[in-house]
Structure formats: C-alpha cells, structure tokens
N, CA, C and O of each residue as an XYZ file, in Angstrom:
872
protein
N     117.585    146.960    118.379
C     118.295    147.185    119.642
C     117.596    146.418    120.765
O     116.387    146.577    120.934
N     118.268    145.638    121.496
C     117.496    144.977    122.887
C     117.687    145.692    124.076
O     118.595    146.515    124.192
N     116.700    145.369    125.180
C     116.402    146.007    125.973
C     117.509    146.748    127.033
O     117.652    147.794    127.666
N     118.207    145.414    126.762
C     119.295    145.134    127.696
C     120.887    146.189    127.506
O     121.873    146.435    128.200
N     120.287    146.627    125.917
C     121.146    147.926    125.364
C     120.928    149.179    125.355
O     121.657    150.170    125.402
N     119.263    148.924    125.252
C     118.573    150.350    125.681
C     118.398    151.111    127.433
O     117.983    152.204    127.818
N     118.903    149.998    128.087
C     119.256    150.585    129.289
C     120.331    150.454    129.880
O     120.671    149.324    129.530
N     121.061    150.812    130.502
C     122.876    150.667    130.810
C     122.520    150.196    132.038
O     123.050    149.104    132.247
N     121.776    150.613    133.015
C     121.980    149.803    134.454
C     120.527    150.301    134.579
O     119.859    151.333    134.522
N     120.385    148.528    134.852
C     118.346    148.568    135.047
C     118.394    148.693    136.651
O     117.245    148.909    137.036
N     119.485    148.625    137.956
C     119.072    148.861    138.960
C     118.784    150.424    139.324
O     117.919    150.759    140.134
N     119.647    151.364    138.598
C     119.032    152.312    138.296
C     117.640    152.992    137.813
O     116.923    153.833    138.355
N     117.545    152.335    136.652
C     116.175    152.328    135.796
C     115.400    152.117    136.931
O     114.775    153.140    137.210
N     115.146    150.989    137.867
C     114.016    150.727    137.987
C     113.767    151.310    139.564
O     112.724    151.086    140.177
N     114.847    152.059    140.092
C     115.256    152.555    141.740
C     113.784    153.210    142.079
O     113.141    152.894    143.081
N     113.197    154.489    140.773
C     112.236    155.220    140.941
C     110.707    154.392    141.093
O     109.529    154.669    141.317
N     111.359    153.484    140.880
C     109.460    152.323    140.965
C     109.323    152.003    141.616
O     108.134    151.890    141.916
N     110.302    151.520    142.525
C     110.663    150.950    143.936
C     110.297    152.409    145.038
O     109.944    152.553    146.208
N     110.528    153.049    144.210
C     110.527    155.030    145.460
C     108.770    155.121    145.130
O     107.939    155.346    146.010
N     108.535    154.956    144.077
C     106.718    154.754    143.844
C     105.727    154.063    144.653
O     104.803    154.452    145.367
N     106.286    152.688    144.263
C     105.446    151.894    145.189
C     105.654    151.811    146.754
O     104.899    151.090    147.407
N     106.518    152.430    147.286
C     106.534    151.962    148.430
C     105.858    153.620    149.201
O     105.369    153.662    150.330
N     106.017    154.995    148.155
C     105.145    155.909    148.784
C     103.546    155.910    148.556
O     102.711    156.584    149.159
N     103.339    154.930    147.474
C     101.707    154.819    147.369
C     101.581    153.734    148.319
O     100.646    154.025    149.065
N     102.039    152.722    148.612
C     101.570    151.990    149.795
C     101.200    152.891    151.003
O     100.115    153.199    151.496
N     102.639    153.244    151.343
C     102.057    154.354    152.402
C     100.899    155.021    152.345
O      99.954    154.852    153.116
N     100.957    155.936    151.262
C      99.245    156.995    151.015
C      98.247    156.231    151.615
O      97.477    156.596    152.504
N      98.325    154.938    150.965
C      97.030    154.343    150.940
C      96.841    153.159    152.341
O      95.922    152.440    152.734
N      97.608    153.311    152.584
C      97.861    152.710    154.392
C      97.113    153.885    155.361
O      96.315    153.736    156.286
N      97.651    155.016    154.820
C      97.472    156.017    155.386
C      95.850    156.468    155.399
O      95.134    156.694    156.374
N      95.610    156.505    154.322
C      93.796    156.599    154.084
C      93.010    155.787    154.754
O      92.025    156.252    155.325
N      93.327    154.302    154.811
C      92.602    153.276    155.432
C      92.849    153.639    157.225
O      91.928    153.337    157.983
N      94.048    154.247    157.766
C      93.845    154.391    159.010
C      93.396    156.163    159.138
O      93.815    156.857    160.065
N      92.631    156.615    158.210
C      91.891    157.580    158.636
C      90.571    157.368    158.431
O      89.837    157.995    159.195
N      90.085    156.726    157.690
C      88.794    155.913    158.013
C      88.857    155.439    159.402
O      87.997    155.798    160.207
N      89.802    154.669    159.731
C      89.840    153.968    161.048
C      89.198    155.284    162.090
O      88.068    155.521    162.515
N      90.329    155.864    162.219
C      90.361    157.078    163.324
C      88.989    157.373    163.307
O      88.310    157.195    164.318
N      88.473    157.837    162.185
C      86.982    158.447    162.400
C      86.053    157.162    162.395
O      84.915    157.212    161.927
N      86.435    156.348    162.778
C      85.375    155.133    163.344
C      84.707    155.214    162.249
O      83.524    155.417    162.520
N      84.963    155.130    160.731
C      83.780    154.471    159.886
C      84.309    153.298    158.901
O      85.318    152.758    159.355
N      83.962    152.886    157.924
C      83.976    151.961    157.050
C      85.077    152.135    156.166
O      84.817    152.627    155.068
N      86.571    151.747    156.494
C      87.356    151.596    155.366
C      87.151    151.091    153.859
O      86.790    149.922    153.723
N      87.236    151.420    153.380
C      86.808    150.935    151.832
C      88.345    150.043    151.360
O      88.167    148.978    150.770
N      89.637    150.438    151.597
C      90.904    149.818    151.636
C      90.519    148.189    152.800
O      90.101    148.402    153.938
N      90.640    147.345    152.521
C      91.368    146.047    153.465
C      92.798    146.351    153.980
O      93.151    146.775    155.080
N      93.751    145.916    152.550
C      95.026    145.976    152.494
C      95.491    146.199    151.032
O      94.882    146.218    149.963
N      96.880    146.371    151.399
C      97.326    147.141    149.927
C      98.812    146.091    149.960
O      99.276    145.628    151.002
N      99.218    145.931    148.990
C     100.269    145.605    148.508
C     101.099    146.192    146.922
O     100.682    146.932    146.031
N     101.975    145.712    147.042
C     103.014    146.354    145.900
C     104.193    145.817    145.862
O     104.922    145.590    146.827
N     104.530    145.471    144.027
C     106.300    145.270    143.636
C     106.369    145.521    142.297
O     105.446    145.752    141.516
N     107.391    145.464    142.124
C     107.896    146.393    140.981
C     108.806    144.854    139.930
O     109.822    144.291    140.338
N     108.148    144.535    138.730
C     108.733    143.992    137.983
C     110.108    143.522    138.065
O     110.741    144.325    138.751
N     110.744    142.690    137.712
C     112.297    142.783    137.659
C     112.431    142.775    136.322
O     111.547    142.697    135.469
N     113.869    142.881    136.167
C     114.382    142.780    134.574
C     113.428    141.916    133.684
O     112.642    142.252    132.797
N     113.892    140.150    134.438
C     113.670    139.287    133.362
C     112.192    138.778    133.127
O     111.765    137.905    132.372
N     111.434    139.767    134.190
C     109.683    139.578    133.889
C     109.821    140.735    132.688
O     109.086    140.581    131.713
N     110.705    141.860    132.706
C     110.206    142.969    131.773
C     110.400    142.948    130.690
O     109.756    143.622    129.886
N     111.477    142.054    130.338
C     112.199    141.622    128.989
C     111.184    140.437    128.230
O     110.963    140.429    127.019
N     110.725    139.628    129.031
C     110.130    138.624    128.746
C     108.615    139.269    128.414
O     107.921    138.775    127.525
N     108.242    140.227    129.079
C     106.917    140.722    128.433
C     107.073    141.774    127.423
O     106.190    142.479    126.934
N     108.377    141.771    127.177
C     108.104    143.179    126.048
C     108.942    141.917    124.505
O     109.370    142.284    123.410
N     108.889    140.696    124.997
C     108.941    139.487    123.557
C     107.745    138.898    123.729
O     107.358    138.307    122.721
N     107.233    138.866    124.388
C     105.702    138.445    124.017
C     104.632    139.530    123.729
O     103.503    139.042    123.672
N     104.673    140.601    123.573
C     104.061    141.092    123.157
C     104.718    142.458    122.287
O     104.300    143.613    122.372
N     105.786    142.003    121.490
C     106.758    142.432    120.789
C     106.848    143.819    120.582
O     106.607    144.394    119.520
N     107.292    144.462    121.905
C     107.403    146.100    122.465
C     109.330    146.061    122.211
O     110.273    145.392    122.635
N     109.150    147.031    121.419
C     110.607    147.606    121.255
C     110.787    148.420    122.316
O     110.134    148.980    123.197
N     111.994    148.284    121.898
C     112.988    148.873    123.243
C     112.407    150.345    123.677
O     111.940    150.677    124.767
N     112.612    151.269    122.261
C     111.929    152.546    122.891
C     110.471    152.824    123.004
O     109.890    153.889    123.215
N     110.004    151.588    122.811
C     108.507    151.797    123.380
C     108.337    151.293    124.701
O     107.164    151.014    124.950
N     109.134    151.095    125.607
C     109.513    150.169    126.874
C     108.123    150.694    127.781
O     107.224    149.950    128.173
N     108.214    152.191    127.997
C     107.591    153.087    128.563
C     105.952    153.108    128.541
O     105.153    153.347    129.446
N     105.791    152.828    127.415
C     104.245    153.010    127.114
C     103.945    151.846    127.170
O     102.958    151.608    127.867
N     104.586    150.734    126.535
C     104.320    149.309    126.079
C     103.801    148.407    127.860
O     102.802    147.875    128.345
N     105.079    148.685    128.220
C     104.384    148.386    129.144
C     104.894    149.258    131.034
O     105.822    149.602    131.767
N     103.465    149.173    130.880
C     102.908    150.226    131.730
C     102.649    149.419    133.321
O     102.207    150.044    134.285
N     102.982    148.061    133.373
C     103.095    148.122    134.761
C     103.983    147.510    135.462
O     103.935    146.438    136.065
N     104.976    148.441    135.309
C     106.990    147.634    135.443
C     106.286    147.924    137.309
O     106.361    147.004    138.124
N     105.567    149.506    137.747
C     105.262    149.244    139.126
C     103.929    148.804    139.026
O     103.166    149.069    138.097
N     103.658    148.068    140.097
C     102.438    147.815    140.381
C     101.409    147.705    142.288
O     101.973    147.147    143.229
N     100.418    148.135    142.404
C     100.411    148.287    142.998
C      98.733    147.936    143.594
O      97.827    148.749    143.411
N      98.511    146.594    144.324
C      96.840    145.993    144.693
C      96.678    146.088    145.661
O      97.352    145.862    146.665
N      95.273    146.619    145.394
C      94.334    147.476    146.381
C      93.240    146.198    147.088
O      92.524    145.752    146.191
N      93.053    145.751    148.003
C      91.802    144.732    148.591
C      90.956    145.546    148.698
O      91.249    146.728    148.878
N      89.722    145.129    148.618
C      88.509    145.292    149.243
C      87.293    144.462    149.781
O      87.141    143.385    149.204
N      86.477    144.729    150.688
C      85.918    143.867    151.220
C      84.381    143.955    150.475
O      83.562    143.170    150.953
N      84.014    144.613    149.626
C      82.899    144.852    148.889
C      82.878    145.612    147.466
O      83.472    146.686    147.372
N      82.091    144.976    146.182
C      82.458    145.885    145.008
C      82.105    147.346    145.351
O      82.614    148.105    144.526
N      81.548    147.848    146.098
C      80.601    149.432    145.777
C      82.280    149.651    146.906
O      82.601    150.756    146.468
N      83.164    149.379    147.738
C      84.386    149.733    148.430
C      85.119    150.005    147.029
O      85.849    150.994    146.973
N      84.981    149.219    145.930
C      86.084    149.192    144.623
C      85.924    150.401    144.322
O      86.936    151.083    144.155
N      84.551    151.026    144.165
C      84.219    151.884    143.624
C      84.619    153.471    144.341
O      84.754    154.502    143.683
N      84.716    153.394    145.350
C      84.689    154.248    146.478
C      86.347    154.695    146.442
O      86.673    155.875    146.312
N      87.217    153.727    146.558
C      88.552    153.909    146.466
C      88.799    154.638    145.267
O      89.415    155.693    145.417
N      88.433    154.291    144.011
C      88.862    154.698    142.574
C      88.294    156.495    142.257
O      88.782    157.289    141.452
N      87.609    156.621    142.814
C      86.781    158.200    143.264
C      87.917    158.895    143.812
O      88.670    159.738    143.326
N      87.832    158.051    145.527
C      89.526    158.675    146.124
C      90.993    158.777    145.497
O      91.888    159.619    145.557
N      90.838    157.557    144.878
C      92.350    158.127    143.794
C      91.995    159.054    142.542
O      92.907    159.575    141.900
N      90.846    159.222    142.256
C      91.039    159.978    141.254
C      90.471    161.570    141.677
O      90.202    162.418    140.827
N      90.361    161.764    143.020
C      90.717    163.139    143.228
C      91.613    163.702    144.032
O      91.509    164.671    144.785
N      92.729    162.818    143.735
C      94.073    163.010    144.191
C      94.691    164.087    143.562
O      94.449    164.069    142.355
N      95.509    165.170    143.963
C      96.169    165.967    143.064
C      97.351    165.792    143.253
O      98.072    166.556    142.610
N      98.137    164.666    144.259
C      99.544    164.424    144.267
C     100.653    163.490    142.847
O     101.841    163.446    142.527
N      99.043    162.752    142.281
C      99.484    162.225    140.963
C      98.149    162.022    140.081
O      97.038    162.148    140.597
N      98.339    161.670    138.592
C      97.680    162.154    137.537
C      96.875    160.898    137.213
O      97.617    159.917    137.267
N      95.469    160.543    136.857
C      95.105    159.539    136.565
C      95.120    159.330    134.751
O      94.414    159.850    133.886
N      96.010    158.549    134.681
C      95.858    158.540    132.521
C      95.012    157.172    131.886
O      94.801    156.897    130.705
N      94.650    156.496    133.015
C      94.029    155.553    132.251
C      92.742    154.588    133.117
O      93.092    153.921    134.091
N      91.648    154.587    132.787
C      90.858    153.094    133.614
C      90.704    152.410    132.753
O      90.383    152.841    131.645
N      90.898    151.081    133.020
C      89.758    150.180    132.940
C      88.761    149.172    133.409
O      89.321    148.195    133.908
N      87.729    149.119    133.404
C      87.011    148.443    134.373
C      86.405    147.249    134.042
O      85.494    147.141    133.220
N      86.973    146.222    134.765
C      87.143    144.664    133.853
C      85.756    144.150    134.934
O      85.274    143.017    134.901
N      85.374    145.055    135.680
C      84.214    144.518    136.195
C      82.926    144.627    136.201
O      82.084    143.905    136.735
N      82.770    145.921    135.344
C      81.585    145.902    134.413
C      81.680    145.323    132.854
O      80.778    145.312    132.017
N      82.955    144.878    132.729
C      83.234    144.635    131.533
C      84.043    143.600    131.645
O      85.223    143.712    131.314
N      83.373    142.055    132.285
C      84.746    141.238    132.301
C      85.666    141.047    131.089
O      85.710    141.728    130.065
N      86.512    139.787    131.485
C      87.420    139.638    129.970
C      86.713    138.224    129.980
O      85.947    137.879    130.881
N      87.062    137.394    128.833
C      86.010    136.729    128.553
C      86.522    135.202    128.777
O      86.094    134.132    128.344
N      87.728    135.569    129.722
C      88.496    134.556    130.869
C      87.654    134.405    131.951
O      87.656    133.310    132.514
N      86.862    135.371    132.395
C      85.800    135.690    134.131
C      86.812    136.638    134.552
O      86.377    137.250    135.528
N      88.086    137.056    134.202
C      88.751    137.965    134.913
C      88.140    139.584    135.392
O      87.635    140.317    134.541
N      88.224    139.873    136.380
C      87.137    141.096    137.139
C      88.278    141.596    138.160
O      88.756    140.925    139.075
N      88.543    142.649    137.881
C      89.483    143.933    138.835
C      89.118    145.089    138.121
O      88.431    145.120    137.100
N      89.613    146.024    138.714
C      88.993    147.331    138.099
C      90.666    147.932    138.205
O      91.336    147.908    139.237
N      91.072    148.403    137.018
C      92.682    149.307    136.407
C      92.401    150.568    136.505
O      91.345    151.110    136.179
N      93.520    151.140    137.040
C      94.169    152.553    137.259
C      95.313    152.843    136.515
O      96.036    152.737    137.506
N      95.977    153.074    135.769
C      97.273    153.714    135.306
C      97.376    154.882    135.917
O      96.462    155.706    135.937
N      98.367    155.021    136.398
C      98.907    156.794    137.316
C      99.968    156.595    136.728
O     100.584    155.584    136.390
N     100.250    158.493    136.569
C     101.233    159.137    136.118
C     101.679    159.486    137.778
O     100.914    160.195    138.432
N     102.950    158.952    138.414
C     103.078    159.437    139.773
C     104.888    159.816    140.165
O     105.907    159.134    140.269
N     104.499    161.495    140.312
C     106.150    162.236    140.029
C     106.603    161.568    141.550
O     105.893    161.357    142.533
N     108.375    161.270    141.304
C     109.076    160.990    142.249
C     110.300    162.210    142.383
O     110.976    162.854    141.580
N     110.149    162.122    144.109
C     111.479    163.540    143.862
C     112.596    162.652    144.260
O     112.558    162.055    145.336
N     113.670    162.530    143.371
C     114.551    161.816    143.440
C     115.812    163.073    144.000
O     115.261    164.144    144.257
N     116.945    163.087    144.158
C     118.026    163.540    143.935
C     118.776    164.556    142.583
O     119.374    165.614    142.781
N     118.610    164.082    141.590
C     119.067    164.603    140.562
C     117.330    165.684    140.099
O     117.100    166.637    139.354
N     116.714    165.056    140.790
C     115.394    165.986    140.518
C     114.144    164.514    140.325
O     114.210    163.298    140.504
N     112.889    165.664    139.790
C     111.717    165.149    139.517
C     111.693    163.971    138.563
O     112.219    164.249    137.485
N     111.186    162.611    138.667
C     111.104    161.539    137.901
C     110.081    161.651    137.818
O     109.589    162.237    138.782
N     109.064    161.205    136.687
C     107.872    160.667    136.226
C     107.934    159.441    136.322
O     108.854    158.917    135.696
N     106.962    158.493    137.156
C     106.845    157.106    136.737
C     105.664    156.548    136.350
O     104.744    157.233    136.796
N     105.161    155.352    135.544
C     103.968    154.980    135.398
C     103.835    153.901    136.361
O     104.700    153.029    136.441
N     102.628    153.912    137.218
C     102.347    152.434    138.003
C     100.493    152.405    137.407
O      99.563    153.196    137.254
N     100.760    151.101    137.257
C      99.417    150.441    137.446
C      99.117    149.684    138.881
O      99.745    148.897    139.590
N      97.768    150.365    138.941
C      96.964    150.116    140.339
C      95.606    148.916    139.978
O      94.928    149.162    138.980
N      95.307    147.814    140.710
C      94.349    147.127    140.395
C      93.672    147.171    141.786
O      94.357    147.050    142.801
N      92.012    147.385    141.855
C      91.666    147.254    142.811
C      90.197    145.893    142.673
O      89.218    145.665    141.964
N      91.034    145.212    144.076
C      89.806    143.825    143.358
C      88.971    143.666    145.044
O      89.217    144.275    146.085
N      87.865    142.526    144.730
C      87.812    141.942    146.451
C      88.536    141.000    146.406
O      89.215    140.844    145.392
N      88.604    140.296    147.225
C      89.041    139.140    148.183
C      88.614    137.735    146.816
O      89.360    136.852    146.394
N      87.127    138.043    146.434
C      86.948    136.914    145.991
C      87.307    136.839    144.613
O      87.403    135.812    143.940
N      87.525    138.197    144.197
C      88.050    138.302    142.821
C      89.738    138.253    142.654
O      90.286    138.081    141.566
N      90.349    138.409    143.745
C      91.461    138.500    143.789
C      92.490    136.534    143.991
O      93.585    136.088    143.647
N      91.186    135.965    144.774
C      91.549    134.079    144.752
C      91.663    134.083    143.434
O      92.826    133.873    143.089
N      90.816    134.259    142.431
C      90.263    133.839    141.373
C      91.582    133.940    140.322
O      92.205    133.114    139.655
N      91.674    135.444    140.541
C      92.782    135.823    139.800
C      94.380    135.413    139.714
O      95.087    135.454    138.706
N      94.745    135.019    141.012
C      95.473    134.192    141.692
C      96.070    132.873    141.025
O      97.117    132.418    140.564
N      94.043    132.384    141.397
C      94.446    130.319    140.273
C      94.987    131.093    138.582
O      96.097    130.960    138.066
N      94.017    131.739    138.126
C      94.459    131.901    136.798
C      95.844    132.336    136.530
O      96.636    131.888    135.699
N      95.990    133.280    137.376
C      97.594    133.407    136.758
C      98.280    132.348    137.023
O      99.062    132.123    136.100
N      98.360    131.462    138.003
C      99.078    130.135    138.241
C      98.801    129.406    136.803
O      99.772    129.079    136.121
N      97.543    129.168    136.374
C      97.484    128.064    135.311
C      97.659    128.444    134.110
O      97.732    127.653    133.170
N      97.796    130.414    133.939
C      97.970    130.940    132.641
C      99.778    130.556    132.608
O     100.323    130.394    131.516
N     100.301    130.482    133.464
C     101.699    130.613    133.389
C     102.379    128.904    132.708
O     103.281    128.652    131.909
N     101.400    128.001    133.518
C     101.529    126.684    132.830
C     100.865    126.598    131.886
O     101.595    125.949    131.136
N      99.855    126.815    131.288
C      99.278    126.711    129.729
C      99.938    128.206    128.484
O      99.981    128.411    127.271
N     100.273    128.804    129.563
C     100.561    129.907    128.328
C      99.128    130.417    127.580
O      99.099    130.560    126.358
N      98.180    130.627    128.257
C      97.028    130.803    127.393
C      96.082    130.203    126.540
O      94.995    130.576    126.099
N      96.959    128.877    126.377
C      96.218    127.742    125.681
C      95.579    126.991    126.959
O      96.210    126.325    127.780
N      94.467    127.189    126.953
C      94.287    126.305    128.222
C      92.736    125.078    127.419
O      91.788    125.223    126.648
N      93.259    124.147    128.112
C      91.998    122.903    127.554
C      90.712    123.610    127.975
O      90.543    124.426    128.881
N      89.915    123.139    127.167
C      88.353    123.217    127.041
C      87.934    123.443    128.269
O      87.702    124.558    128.737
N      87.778    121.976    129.053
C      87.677    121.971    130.183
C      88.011    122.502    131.358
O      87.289    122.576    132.352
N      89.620    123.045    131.183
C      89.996    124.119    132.116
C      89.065    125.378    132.037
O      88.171    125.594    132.855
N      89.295    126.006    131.211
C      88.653    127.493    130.249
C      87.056    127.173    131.398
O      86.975    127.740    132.488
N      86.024    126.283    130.930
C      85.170    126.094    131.635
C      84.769    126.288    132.741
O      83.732    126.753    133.214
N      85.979    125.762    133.258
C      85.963    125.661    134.985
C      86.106    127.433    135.155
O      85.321    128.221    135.683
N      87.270    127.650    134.564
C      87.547    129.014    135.233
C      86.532    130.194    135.234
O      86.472    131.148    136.008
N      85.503    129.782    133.826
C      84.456    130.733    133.733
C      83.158    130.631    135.306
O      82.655    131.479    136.043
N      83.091    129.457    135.222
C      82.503    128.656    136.645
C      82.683    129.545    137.720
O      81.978    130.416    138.230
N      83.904    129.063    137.949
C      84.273    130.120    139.167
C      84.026    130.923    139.173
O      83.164    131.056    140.043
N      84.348    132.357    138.378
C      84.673    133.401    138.182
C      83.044    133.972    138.291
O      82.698    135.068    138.729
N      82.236    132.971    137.798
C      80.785    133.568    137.945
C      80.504    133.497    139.463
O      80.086    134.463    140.102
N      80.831    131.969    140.125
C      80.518    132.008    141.514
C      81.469    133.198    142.435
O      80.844    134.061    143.051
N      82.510    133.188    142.470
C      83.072    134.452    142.771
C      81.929    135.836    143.018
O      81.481    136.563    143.905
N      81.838    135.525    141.221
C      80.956    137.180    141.983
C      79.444    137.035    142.381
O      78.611    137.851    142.776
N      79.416    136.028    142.191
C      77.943    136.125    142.911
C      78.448    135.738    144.623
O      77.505    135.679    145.413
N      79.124    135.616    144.902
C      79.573    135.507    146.445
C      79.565    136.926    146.939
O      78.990    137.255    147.977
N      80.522    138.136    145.808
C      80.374    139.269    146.159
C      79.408    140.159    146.034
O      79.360    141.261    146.580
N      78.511    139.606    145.196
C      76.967    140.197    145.112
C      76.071    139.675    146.351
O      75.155    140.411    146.716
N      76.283    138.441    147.025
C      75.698    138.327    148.482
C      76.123    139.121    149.274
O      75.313    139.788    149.919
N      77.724    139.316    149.494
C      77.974    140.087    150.629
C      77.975    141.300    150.437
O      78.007    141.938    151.490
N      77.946    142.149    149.146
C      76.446    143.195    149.206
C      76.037    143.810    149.723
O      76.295    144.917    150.195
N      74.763    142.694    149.711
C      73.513    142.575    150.131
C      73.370    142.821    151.461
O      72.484    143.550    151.906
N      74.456    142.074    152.347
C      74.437    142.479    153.836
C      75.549    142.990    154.392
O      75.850    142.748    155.561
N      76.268    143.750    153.600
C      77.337    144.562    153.777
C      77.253    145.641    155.078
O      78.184    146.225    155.633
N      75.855    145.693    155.357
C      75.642    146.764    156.352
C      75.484    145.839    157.763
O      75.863    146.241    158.863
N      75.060    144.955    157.601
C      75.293    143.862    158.710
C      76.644    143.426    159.195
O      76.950    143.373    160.386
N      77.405    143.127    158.226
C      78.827    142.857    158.313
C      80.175    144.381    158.443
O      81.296    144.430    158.949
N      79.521    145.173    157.881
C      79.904    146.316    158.627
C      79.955    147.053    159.995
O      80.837    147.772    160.463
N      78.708    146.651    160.520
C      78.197    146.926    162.001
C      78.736    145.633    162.501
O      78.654    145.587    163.729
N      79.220    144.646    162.012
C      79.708    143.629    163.425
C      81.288    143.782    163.474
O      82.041    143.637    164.437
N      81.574    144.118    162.153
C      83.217    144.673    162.278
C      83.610    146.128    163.115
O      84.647    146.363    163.734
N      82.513    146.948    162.930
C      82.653    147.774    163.709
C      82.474    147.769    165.362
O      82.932    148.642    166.100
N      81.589    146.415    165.863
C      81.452    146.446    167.494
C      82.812    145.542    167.613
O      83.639    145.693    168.512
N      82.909    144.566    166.547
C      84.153    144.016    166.761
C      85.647    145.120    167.091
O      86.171    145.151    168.204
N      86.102    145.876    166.017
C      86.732    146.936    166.758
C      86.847    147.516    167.928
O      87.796    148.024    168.525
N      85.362    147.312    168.246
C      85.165    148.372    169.363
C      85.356    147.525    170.799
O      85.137    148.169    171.825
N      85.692    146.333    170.913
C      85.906    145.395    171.845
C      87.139    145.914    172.984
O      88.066    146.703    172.800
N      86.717    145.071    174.329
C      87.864    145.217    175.456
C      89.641    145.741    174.308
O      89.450    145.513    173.114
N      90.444    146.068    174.481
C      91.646    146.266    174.016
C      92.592    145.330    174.262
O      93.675    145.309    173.678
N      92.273    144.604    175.036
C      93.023    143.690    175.387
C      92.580    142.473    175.381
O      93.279    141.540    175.776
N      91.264    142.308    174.897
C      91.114    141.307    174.054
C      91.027    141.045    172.553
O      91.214    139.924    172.080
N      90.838    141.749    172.076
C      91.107    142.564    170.530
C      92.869    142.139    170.648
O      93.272    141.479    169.691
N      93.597    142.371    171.410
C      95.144    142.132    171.082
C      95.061    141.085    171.245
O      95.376    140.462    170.232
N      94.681    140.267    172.331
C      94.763    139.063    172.217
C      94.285    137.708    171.200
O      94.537    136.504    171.265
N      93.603    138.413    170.396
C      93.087    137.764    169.201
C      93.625    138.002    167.699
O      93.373    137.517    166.596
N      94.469    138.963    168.193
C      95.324    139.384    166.707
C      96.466    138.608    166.757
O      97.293    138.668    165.848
C-alpha cells in the first residue's frame, strides 16, 4: 500500500503539526523573554520551525523503506522544530528545561554532541510526544526538536546542501573538508566558552543601553 493510499487527505494529516510547531515556538519564545524580564542569560537565541510536506515525507519513507503503517514511528520528524544557542553548556540548559516540562512527554534523546556522527555532525535530539487540542478532540503528535549553536548549526547547513547533491556519496576530499570544519566549528565553540562570562556581561550592558539607542540599532 503507498503512502498516498494510506492517507486520504494529507492537508488534514498534517494540520496537527502545523498546530504543534507553531505552539512550541511560542513556549519557547516565551521562555527566552522570561529570562529577558528577569535580566539574566537566555540560554534560547532563537527558535524556528516547519513541518515536512508530502513530497519530503514520501521521499523519506523510500529511502529508508518505511511502510505506510509505520509512517508514525518511521519517521518521527514530519514536525520539526530548532532551537539556537549562543553556547554548548546554553544546549544543555534548554534540554533540562524541556525535559521538565509537564505540558508534553520527552520519548527520545540523542546527543550527537558528545557523540558526533562520523560526518562532524553535532546537535543535540529531542523527540516529544506533544498533545494537540484540536476540535474533534485530543491529537498526539511526534516533533523532533534539535538544539545546536550558531557554529554548529553553519556547519550543518553546508552539509545538508552538499548531502542533497552527493546523496551521501560524497568524494574523499569533500568528506575531509567537512570533518575539518566540523572540528574547527567546535573548537570556536569551546573558545567562546571560555569567555562566555565576558560576552555575557557585555550583552547584558548592551541591553541595558539608552532605549532609544538600542532601537536605533535594531
């Protein structure tokens, strides 16, 4: 049976992922401006989120040959939803806060940053179980959450660009490079670290500037 039979109307199917991601954006918009309020150290930058379409979902459940009624489990991040941060120990800090959330269920980590992949790829995975109150009632949806920095998130960026043109086969020399990076990457985020408390205190007098020059610079 194909996918395309196992669901009768995917704008339906997919309405509740779209009702997901756009209330975890919020949450987590919301968290970062309560750090704000109490004048301390957001661990959030920015957040973003989208939700698969059909022909990304069809196309990943033939490459990695997920039947129809395994749609659900197979793959697990039709929503999705990335977290910035401006420091790894912020990665760490956020994933604490989502996981003593009681508005939705945490079913899965993994942490590709104590454990890269052996691409240099480094984000740290969330799978949430996160109920939607729809109309006809309570939906269950699965979203995957990735929370990266800035410098892990460029990185990740080129690769998916060049995984999409090599398909995974990538030349010697590419493969190389990307490990390259991926090391300088984090040793960029292992400097800023180091003086994270320096760069914290100048973002914070920075905040704290005339108001009307602060607007005028945004």
């Amino acid at each position: 049976m194909m996918a395309d039979q196992f669901i009768e109307d995917w704008q339906v199917f997919l309405e509740p992922y779209h009702q997901a991601v756009e209330e975890l954006k919020l949450k987590l918009k919301n968290i970062r401006k309560e750090f704000k309020n109490q004048q301390r150290h957001a661990p959030i930058e920015f957040v973003t989120g989208r939700v698969k379409s059909r022909e990304s979902i069809l196309e990943k459940m033939v490459v990695r040959n997920i039947k129809p009624e395994d749609l659900l489990i197979g793959v697990q991040d039709i929503a999705g939803i990335r977290i910035m941060c401006q420091f790894v120990e912020d990665i760490y800090e956020v994933a604490h806060l989502l996981k003593e959330r009681t508005d939705f269920k945490v079913l899965l980590v993994r942490d590709y940053i104590k454990h890269h992949k052996a691409s240099g790829y480094r984000s740290y995975h969330m799978v949430l179980e996160y109920p939607v109150q729809r109309v006809s009632g309570e939906v269950t949806v699965i979203v995957e959450v990735q929370i990266r920095t800035l410098a892990m998130n460029f990185w990740a960026t080129i690769e998916h660009s060049l995984n999409y043109k090599y398909r995974g086969e990538y030349p010697i020399e590419i493969l190389e490079r990307l490990e390259r990076a991926s090391q300088a990457a984090f040793r960029l985020d292992e400097e800023m670290s180091e003086i994270r408390d320096e760069i914290r205190e100048a973002l914070r007098l920075f905040d704290q500037r005339d108001p009307a020059k602060k607007e005028a610079s945004s």
